[in-house]
C-alpha positions as CSV (number, residue, x, y, z in Angstrom):
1,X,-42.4,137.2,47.5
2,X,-38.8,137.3,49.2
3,X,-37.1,138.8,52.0
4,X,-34.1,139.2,53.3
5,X,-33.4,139.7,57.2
6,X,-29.8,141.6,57.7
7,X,-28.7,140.2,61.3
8,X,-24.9,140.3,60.8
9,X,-22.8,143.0,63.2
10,X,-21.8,143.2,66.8
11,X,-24.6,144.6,68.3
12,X,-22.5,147.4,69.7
13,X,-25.5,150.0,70.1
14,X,-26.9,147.6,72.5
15,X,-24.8,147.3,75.0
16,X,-24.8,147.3,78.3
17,X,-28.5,145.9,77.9
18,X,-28.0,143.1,76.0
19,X,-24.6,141.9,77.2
20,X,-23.0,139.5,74.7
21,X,-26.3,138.6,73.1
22,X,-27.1,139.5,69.6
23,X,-29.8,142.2,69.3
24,X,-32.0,139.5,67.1
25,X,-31.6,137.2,69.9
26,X,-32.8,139.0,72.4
27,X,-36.2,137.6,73.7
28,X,-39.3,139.7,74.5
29,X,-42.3,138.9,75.8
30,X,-40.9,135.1,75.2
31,X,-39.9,135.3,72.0
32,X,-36.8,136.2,70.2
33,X,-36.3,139.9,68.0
34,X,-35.7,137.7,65.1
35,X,-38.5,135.2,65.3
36,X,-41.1,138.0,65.8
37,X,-39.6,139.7,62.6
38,X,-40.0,136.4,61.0
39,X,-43.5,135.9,61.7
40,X,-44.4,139.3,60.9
41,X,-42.8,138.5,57.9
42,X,-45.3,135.2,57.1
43,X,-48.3,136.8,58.6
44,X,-47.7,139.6,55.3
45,X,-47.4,137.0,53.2
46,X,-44.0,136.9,52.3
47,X,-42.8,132.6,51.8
48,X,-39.3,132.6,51.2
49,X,-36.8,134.7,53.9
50,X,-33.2,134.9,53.8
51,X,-31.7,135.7,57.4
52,X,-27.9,137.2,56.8
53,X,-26.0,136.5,60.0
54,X,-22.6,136.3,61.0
55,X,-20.4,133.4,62.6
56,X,-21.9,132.1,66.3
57,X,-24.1,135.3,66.9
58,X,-26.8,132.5,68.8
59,X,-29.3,133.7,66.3
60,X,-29.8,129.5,65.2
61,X,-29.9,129.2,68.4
62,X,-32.6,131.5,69.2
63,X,-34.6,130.5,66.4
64,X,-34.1,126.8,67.2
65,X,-34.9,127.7,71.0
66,X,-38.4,129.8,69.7
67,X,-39.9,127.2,67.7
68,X,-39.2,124.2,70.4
69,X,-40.9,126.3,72.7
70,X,-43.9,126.7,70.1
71,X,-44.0,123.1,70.0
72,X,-44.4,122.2,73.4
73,X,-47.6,124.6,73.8
C-alpha cells in the first residue's frame, strides 16, 4: 500500500506557537509531527510514502534530525 503525506503551505494557523517552523517539524515529546505521522504510517502497514513539501520548510531537516537521534539510542 501507498501514502501520500501533504506537508506543503505556510503554516499560517500556527502561529504565534510555532514561530517560523513548519507545523510537521514541530517536535513533541522528542520527535517531529511528521516523523510520528510517518511511523504511524509503517506501524499500519503501509511501505511506500510520498511526503509533498514545499521549498526549505526544515521538514528534511527534521526527518534527518529524528532518525540520527534514533540511532544514537
Amino acid at each position: 500500500m501507498q501514502a501520500i503525506l501533504l506537508a506543503a503551505g505556510q503554516s499560517s494557523r500556527l502561529f504565534p506557537f510555532g514561530g517560523d517552523t513548519h507545523k510537521a517539524a514541530v517536535r513533541l515529546m522528542g520527535k517531529s509531527l511528521i516523523t510520528r505521522s510517518v511511523e504511524a504510517l509503517r506501524e499500519s502497514g503501509i511501505e511506500k510514502i510520498i511526503i509533498v513539501v514545499s521549498p526549505d520548510n526544515g521538514i528534511e531537516a527534521a526527518l534527518i534530525e529524528d532518525r540520527s537521534e534514533e540511532r544514537r539510542v
